[in-house]
N, CA, C and O atoms as a GROMACS GRO file, in nm:
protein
  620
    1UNK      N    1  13.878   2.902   5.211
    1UNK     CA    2  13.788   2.817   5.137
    1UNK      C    3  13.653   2.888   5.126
    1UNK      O    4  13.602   2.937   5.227
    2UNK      N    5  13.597   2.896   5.014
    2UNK     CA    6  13.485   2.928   4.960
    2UNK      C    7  13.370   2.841   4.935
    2UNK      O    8  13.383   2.755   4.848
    3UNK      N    9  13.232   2.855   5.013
    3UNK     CA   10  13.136   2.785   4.922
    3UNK      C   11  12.978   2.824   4.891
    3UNK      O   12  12.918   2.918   4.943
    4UNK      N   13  12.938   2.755   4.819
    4UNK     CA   14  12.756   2.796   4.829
    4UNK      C   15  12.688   2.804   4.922
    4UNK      O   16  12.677   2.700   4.987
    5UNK      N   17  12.623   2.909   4.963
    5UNK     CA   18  12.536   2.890   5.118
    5UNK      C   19  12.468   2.768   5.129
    5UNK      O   20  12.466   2.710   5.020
    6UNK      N   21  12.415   2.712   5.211
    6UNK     CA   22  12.329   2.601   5.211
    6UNK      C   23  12.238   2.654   5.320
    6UNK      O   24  12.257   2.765   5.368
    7UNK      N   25  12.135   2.570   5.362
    7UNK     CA   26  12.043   2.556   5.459
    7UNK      C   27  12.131   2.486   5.530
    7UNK      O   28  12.120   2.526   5.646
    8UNK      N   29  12.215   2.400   5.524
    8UNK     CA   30  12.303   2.358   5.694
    8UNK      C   31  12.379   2.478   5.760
    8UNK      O   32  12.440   2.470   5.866
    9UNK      N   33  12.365   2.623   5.662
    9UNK     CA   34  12.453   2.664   5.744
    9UNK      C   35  12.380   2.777   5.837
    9UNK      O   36  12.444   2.873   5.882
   10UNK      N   37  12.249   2.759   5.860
   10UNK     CA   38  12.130   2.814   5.944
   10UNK      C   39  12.201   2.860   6.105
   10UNK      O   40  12.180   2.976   6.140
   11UNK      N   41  12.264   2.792   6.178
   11UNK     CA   42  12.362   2.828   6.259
   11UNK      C   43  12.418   2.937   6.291
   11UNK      O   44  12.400   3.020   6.380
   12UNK      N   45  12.544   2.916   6.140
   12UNK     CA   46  12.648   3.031   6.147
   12UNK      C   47  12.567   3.163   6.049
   12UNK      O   48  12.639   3.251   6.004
   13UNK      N   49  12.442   3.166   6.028
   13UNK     CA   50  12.358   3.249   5.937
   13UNK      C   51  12.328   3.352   6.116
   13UNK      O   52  12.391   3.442   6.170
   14UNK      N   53  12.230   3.294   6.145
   14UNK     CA   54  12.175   3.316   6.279
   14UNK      C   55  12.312   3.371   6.361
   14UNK      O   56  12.310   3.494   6.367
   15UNK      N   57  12.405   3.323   6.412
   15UNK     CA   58  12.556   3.387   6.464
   15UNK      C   59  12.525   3.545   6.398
   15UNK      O   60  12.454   3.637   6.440
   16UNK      N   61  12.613   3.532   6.277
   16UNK     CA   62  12.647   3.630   6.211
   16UNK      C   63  12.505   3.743   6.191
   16UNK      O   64  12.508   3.834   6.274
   17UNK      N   65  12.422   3.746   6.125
   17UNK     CA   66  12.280   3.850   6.128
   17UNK      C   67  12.300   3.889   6.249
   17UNK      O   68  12.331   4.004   6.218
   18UNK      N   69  12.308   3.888   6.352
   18UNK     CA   70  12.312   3.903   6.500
   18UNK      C   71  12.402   3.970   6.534
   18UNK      O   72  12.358   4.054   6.613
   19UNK      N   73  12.529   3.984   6.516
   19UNK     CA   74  12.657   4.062   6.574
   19UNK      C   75  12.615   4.198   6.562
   19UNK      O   76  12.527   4.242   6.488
   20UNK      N   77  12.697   4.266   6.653
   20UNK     CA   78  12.691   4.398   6.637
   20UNK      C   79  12.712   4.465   6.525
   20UNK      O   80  12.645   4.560   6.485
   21UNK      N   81  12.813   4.413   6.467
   21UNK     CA   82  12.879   4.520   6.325
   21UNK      C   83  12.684   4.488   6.233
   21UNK      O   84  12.589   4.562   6.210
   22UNK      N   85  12.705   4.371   6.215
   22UNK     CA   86  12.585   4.328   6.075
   22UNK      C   87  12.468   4.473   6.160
   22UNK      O   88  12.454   4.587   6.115
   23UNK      N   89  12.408   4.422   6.274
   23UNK     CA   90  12.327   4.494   6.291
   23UNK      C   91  12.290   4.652   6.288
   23UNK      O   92  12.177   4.697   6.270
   24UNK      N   93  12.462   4.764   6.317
   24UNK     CA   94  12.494   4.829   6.313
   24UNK      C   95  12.506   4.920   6.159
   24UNK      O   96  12.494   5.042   6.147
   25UNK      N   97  12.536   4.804   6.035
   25UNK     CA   98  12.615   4.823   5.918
   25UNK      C   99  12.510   4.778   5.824
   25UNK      O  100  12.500   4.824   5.711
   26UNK      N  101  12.418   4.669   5.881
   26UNK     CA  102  12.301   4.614   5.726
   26UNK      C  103  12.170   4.618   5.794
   26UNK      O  104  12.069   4.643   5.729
   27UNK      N  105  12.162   4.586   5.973
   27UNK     CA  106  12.026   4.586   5.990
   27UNK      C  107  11.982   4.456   6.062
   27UNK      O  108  12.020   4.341   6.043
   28UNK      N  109  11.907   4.496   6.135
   28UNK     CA  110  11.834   4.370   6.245
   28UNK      C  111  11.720   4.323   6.138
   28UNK      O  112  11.622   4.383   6.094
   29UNK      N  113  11.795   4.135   6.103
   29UNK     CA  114  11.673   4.073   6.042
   29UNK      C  115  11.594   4.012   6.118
   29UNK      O  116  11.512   3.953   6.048
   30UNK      N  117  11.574   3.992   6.247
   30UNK     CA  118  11.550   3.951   6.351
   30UNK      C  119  11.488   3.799   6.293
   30UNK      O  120  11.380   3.750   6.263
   31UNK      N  121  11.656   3.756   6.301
   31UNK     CA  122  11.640   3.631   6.290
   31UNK      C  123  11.709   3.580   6.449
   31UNK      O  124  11.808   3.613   6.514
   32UNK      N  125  11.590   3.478   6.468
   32UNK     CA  126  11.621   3.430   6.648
   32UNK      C  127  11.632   3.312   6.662
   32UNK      O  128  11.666   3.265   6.771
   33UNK      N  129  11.603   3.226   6.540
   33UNK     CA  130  11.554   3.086   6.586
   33UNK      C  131  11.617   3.033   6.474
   33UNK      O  132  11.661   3.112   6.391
   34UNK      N  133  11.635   2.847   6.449
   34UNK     CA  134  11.630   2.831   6.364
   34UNK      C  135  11.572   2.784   6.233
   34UNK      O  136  11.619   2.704   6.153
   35UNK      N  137  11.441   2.867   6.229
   35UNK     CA  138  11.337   2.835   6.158
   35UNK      C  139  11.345   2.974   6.037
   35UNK      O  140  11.342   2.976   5.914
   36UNK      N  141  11.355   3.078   6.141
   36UNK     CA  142  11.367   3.212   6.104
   36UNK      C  143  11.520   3.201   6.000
   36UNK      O  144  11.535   3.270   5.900
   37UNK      N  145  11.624   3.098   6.050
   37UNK     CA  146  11.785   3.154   6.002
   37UNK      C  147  11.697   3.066   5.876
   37UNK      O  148  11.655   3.142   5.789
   38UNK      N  149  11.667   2.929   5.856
   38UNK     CA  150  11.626   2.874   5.748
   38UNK      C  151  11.542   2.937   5.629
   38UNK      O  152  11.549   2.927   5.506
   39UNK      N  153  11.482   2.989   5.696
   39UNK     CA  154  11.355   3.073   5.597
   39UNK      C  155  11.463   3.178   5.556
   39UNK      O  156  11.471   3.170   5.434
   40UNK      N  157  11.560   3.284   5.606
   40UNK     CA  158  11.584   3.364   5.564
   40UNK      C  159  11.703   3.239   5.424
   40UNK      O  160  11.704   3.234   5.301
   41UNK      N  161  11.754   3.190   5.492
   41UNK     CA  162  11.827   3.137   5.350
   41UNK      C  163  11.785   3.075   5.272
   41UNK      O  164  11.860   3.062   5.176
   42UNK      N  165  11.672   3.015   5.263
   42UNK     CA  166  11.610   2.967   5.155
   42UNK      C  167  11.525   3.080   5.091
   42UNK      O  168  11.479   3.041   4.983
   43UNK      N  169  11.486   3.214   5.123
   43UNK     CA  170  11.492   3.267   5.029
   43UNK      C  171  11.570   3.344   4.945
   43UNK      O  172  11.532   3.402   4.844
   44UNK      N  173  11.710   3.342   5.005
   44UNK     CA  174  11.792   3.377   4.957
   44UNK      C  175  11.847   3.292   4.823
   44UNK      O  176  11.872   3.338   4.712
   45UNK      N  177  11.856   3.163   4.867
   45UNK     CA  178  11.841   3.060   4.789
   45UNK      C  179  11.742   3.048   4.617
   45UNK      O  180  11.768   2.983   4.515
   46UNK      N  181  11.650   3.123   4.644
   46UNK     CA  182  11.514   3.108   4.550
   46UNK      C  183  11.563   3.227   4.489
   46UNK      O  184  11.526   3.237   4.372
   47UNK      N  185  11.631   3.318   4.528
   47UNK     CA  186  11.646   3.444   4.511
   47UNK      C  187  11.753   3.439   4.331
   47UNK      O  188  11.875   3.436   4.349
   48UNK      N  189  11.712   3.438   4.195
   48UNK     CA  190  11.860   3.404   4.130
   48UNK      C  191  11.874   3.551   4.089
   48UNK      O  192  11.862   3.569   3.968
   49UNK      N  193  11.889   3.621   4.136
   49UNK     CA  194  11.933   3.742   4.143
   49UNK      C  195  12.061   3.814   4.307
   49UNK      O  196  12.122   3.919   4.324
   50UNK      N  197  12.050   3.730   4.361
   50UNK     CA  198  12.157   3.692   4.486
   50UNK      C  199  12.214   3.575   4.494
   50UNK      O  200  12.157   3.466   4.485
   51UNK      N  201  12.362   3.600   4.515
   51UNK     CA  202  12.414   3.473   4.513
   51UNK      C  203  12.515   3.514   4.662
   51UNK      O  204  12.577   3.615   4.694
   52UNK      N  205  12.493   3.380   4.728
   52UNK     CA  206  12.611   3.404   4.881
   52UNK      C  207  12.686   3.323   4.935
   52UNK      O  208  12.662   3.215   4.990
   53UNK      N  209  12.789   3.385   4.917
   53UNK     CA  210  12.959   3.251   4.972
   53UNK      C  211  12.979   3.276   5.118
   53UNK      O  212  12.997   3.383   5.177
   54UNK      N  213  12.970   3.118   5.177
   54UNK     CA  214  13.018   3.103   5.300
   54UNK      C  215  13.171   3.095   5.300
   54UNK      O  216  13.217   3.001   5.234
   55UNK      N  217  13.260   3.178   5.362
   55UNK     CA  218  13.402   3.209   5.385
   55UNK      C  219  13.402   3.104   5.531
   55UNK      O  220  13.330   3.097   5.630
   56UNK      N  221  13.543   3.019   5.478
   56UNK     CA  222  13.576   2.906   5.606
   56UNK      C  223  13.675   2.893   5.605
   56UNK      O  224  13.744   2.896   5.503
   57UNK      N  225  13.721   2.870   5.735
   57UNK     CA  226  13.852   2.829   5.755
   57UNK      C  227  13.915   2.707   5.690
   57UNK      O  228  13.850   2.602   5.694
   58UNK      N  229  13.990   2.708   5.654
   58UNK     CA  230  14.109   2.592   5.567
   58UNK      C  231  14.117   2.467   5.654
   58UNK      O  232  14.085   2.350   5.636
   59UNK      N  233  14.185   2.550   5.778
   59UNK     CA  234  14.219   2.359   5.845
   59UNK      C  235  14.071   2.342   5.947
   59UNK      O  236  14.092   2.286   6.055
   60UNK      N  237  13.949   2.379   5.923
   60UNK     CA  238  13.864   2.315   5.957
   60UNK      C  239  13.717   2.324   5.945
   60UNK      O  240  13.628   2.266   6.006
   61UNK      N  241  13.713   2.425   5.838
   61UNK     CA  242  13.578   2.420   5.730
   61UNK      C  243  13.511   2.549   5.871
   61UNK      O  244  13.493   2.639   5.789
   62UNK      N  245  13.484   2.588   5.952
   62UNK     CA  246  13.457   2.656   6.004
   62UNK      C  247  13.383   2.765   5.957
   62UNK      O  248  13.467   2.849   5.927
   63UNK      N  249  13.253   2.818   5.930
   63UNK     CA  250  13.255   2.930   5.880
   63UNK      C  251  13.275   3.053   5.966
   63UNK      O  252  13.247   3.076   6.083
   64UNK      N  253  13.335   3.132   5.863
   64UNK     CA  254  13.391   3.282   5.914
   64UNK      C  255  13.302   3.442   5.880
   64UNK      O  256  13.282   3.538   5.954
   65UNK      N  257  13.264   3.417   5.739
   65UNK     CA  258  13.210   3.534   5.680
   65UNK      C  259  13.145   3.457   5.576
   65UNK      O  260  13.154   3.338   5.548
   66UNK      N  261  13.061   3.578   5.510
   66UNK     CA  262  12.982   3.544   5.398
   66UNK      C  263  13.048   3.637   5.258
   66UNK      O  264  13.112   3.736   5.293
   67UNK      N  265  13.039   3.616   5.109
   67UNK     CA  266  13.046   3.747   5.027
   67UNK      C  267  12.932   3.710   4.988
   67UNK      O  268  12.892   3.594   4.983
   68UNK      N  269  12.862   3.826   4.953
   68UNK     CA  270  12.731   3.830   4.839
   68UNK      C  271  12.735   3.904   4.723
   68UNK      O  272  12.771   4.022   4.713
   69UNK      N  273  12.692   3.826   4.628
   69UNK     CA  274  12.685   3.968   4.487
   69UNK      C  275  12.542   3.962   4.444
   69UNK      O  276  12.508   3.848   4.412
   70UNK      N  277  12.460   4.043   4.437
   70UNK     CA  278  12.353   4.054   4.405
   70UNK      C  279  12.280   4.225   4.330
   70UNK      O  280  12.329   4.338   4.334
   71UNK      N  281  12.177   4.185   4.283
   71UNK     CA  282  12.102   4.294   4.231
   71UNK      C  283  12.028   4.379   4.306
   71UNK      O  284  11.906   4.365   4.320
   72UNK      N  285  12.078   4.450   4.345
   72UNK     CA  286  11.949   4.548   4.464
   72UNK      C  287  11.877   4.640   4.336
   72UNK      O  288  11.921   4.679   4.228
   73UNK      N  289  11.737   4.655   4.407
   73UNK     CA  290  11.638   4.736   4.303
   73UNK      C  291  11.696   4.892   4.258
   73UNK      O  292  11.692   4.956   4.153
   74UNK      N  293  11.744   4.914   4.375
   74UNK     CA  294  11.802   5.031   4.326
   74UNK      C  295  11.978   5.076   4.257
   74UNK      O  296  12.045   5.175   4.228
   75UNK      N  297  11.983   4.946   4.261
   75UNK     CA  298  12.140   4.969   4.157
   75UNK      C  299  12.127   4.936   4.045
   75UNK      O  300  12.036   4.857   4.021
   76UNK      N  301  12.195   4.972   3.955
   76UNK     CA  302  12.236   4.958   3.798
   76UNK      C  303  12.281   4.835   3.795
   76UNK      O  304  12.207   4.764   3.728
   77UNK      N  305  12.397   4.765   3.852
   77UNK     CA  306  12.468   4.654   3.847
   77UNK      C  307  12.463   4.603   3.974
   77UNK      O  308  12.417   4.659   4.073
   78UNK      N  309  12.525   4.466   3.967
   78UNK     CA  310  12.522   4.379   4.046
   78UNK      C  311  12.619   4.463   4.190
   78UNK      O  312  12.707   4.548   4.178
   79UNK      N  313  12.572   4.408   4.304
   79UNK     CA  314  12.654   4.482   4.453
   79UNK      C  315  12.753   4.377   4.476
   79UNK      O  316  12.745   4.264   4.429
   80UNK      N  317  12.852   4.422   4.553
   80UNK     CA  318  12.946   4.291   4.650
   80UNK      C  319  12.952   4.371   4.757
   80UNK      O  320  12.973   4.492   4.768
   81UNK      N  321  12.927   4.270   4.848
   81UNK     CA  322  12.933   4.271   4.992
   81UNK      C  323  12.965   4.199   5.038
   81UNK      O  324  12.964   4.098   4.969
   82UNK      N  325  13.035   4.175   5.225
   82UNK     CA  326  13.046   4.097   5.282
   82UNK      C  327  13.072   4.147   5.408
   82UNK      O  328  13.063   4.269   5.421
   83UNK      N  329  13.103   4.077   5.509
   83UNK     CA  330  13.019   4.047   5.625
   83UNK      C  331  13.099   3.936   5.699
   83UNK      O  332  13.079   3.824   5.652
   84UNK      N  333  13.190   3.941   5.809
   84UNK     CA  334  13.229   3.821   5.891
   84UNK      C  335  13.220   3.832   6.038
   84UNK      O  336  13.188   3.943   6.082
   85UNK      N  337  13.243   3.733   6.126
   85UNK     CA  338  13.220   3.728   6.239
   85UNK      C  339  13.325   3.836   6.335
   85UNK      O  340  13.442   3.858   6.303
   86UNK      N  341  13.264   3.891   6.447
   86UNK     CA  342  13.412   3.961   6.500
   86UNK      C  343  13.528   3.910   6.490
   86UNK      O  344  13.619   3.960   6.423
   87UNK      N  345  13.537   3.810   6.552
   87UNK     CA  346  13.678   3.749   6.590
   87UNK      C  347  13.743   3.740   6.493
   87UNK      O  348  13.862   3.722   6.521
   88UNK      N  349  13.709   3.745   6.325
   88UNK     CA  350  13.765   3.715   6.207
   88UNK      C  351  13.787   3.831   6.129
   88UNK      O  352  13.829   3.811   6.015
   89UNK      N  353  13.763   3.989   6.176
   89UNK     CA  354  13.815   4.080   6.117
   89UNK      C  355  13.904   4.139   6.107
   89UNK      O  356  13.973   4.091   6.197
   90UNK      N  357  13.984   4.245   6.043
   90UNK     CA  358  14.106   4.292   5.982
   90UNK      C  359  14.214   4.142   6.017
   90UNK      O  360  14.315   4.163   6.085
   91UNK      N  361  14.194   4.050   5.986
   91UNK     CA  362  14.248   3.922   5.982
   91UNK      C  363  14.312   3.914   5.847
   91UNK      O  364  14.414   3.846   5.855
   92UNK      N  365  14.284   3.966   5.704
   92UNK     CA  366  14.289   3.990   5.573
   92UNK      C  367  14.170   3.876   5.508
   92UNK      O  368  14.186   3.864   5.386
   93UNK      N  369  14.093   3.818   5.546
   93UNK     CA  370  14.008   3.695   5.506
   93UNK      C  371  13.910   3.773   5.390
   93UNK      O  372  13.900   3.743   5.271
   94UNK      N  373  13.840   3.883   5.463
   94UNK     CA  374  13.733   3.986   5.369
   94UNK      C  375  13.812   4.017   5.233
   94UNK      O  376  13.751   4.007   5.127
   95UNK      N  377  13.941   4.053   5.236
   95UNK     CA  378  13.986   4.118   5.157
   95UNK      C  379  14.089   3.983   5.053
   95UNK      O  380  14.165   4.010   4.960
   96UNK      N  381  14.068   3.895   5.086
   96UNK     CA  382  14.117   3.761   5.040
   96UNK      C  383  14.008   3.685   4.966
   96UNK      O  384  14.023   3.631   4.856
   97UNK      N  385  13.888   3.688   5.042
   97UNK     CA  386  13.790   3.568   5.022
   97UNK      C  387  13.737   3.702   4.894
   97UNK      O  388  13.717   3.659   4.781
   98UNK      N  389  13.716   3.855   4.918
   98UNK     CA  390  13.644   3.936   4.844
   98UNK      C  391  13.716   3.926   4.678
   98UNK      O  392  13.643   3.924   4.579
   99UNK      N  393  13.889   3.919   4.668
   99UNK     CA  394  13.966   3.913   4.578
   99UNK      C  395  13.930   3.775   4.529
   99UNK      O  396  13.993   3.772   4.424
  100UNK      N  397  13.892   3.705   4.535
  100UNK     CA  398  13.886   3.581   4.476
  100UNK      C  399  13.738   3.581   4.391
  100UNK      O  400  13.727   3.528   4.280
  101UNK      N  401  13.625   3.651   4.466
  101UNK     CA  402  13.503   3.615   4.382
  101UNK      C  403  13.533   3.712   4.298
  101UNK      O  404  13.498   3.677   4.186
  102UNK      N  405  13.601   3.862   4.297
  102UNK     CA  406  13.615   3.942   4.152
  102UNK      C  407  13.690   3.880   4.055
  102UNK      O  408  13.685   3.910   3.936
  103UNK      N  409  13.776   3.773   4.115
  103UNK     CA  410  13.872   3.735   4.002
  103UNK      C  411  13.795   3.590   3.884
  103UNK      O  412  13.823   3.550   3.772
  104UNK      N  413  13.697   3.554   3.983
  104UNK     CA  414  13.625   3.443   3.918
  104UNK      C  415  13.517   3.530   3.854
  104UNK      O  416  13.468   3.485   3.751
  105UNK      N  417  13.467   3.659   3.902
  105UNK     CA  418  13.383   3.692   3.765
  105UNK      C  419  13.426   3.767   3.603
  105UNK      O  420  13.383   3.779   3.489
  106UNK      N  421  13.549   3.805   3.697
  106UNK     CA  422  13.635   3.840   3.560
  106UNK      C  423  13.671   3.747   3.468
  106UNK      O  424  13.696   3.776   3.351
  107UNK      N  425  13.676   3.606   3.524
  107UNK     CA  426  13.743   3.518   3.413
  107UNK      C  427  13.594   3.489   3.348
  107UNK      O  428  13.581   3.437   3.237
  108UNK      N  429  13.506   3.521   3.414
  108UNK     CA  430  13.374   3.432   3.336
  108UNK      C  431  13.330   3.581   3.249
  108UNK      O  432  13.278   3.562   3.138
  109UNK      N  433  13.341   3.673   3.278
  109UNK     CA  434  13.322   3.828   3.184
  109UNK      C  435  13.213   3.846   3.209
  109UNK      O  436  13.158   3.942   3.154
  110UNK      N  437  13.136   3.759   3.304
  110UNK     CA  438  12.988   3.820   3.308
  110UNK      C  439  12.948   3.940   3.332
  110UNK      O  440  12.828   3.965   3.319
  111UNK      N  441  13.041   4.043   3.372
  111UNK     CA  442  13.008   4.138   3.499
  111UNK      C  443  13.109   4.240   3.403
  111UNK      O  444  13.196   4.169   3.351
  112UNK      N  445  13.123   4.370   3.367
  112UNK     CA  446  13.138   4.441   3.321
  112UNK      C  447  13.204   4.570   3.418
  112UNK      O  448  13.305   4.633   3.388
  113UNK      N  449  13.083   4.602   3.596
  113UNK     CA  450  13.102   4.715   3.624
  113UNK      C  451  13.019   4.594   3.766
  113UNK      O  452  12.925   4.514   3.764
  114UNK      N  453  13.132   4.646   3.890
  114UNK     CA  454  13.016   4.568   3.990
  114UNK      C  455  13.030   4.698   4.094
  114UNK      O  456  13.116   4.786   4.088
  115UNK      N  457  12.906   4.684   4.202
  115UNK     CA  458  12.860   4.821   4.260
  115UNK      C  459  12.899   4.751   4.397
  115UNK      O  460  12.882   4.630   4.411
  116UNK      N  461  12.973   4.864   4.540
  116UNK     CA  462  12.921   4.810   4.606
  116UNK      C  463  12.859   4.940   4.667
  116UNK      O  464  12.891   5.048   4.616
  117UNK      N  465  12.767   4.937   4.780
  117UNK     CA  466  12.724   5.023   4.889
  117UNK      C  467  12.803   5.018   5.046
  117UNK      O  468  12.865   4.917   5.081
  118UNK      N  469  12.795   5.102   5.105
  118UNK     CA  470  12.845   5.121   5.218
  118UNK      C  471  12.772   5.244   5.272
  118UNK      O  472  12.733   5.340   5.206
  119UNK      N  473  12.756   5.221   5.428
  119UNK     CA  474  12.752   5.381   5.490
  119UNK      C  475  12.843   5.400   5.554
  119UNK      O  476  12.918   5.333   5.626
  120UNK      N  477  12.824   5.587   5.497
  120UNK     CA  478  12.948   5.648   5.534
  120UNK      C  479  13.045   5.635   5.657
  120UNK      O  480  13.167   5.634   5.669
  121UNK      N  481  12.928   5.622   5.754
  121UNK     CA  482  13.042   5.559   5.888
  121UNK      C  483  13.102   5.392   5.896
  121UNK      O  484  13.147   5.354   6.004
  122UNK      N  485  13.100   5.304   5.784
  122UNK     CA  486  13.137   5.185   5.809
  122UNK      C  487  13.290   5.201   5.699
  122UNK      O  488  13.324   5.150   5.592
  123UNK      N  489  13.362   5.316   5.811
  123UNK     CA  490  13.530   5.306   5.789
  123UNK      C  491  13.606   5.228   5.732
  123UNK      O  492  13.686   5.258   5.644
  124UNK      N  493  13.581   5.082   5.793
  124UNK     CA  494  13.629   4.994   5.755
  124UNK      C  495  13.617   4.909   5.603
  124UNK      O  496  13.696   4.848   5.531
  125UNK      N  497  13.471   4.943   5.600
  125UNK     CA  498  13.455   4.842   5.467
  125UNK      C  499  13.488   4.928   5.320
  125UNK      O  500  13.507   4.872   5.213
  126UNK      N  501  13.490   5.068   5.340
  126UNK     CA  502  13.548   5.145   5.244
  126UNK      C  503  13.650   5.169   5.261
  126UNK      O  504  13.673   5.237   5.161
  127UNK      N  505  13.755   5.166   5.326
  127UNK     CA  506  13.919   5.064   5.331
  127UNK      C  507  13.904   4.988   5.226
  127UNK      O  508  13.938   5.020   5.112
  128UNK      N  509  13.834   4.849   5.270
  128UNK     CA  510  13.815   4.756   5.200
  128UNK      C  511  13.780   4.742   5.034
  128UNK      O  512  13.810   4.665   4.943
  129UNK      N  513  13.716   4.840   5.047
  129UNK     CA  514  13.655   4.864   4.901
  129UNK      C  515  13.781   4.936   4.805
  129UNK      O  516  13.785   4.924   4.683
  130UNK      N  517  13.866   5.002   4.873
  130UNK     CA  518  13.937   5.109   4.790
  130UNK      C  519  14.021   4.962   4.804
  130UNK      O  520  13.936   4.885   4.761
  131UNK      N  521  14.061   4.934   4.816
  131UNK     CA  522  14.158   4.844   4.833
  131UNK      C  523  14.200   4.732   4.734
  131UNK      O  524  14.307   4.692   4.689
  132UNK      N  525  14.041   4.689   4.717
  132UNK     CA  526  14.006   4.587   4.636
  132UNK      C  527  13.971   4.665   4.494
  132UNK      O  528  13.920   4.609   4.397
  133UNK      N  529  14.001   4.778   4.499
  133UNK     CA  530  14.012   4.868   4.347
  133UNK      C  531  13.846   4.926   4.300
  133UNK      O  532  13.812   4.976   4.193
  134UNK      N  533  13.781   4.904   4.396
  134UNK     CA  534  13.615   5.024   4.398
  134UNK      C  535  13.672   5.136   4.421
  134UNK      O  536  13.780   5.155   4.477
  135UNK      N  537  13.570   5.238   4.362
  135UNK     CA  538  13.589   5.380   4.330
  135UNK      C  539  13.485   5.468   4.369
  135UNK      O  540  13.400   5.462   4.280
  136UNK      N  541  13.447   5.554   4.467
  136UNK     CA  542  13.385   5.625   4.476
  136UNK      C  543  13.355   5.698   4.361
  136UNK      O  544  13.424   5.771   4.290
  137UNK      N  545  13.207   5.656   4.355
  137UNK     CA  546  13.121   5.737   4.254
  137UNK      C  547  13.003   5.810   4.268
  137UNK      O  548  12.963   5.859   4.162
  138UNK      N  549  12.918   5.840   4.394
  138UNK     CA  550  12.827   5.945   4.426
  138UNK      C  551  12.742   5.851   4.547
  138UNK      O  552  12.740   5.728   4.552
  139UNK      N  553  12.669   5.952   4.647
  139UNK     CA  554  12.587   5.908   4.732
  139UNK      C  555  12.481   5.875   4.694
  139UNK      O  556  12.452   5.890   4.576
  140UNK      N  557  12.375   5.809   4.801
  140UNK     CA  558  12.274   5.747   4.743
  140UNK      C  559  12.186   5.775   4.882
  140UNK      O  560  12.230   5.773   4.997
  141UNK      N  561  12.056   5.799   4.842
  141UNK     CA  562  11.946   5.770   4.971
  141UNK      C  563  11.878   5.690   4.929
  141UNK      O  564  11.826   5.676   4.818
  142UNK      N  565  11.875   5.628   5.025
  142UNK     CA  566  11.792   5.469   4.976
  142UNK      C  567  11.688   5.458   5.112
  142UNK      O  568  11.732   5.408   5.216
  143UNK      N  569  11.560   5.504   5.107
  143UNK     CA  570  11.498   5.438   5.234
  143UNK      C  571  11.476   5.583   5.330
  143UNK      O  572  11.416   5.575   5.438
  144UNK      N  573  11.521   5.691   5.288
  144UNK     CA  574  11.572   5.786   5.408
  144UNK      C  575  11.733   5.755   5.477
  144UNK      O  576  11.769   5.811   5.580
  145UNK      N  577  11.827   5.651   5.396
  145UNK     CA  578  11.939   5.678   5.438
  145UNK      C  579  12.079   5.667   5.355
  145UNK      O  580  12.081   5.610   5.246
  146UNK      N  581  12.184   5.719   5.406
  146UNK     CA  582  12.276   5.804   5.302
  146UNK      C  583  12.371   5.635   5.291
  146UNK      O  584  12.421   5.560   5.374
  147UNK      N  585  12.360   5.636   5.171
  147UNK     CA  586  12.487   5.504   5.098
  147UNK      C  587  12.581   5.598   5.050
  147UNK      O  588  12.537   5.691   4.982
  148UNK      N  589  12.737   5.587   5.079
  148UNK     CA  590  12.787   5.560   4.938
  148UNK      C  591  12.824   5.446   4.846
  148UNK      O  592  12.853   5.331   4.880
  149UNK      N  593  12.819   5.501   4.716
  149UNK     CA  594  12.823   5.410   4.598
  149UNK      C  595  12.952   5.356   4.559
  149UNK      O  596  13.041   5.441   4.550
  150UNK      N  597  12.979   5.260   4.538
  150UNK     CA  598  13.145   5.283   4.452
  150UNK      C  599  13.105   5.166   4.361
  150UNK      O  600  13.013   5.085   4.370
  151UNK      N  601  13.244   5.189   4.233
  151UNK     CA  602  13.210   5.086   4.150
  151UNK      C  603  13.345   5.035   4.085
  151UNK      O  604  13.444   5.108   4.092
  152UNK      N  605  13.351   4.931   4.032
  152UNK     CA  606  13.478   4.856   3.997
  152UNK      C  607  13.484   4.816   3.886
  152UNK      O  608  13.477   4.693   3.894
  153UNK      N  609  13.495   4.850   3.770
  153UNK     CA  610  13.530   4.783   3.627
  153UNK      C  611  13.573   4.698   3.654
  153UNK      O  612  13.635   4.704   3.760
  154UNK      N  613  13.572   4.562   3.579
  154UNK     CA  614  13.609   4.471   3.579
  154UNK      C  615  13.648   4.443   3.439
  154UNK      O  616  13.565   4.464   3.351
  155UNK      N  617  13.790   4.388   3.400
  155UNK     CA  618  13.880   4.416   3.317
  155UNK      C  619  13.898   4.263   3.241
  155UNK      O  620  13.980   4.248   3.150
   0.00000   0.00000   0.00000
């Protein structure tokens, strides 16, 4: 099950920013409290250039992971990403919950070519990416650090 982030889900926001992988793979938002998890999603919220799905469990709404598609300043097209809790990885959920938002932007045609980023040591999510039919298309330094790029026609 898929849905719109909300501000109730300040909680499982705060959980997740926090784990090792996120911190390791996107970065300490040093969110600690829940004032900090709120503020960060409400500007995410304000943000209409980011949009972010809470991934939940079926038999009990639970959240698991997030996907995001959004505009980073330095990409051409829109990114997809995502992001779930330990206990919920190579589970197939990323690669389930990720197949579902490409298939809903394909039916709406908004999206032409979507980008995602990864660094090179996050093994796993470029699995993921080849998988879900992204294509390595060139590195990127962003910040002083090495992305690669991939990108996915959307048909």
């Amino acid at each position: 099950m898929i849905d719109s982030l909300a501000l109730e889900d300040f909680d499982f926001i705060q959980k997740l920013v926090n784990t090792p992988g996120w911190i390791k793979f996107i970065g300490d938002r040093s969110i600690h409290s829940e004032y900090a998890s709120k503020a960060y999603i409400q500007k995410i919220l304000e943000n209409d250039k980011a949009h972010y799905w809470v991934v939940r469990l079926k038999q009990n709404s639970a959240p698991i992971g997030i996907i995001t598609f959004m505009l980073r300043s330095y990409l051409i097209y829109y990114d997809l990403g995502f992001a779930f809790l330990p206990e919920y990885l190579n589970r197939g959920y990323a690669f389930e919950s990720s197949k579902k938002v490409l298939e809903v932007l394909c039916q709406n045609k908004s999206h032409d070519i979507i980008q995602a980023i990864s660094l090179p040591e996050n093994t796993t999510s470029i699995k993921l990416l080849e998988k879900l039919g992204f294509i390595f298309e060139s590195e990127l330094d962003v910040q002083n650090e090495k992305l690669l790029l991939y990108a996915n026609q959307i048909e």
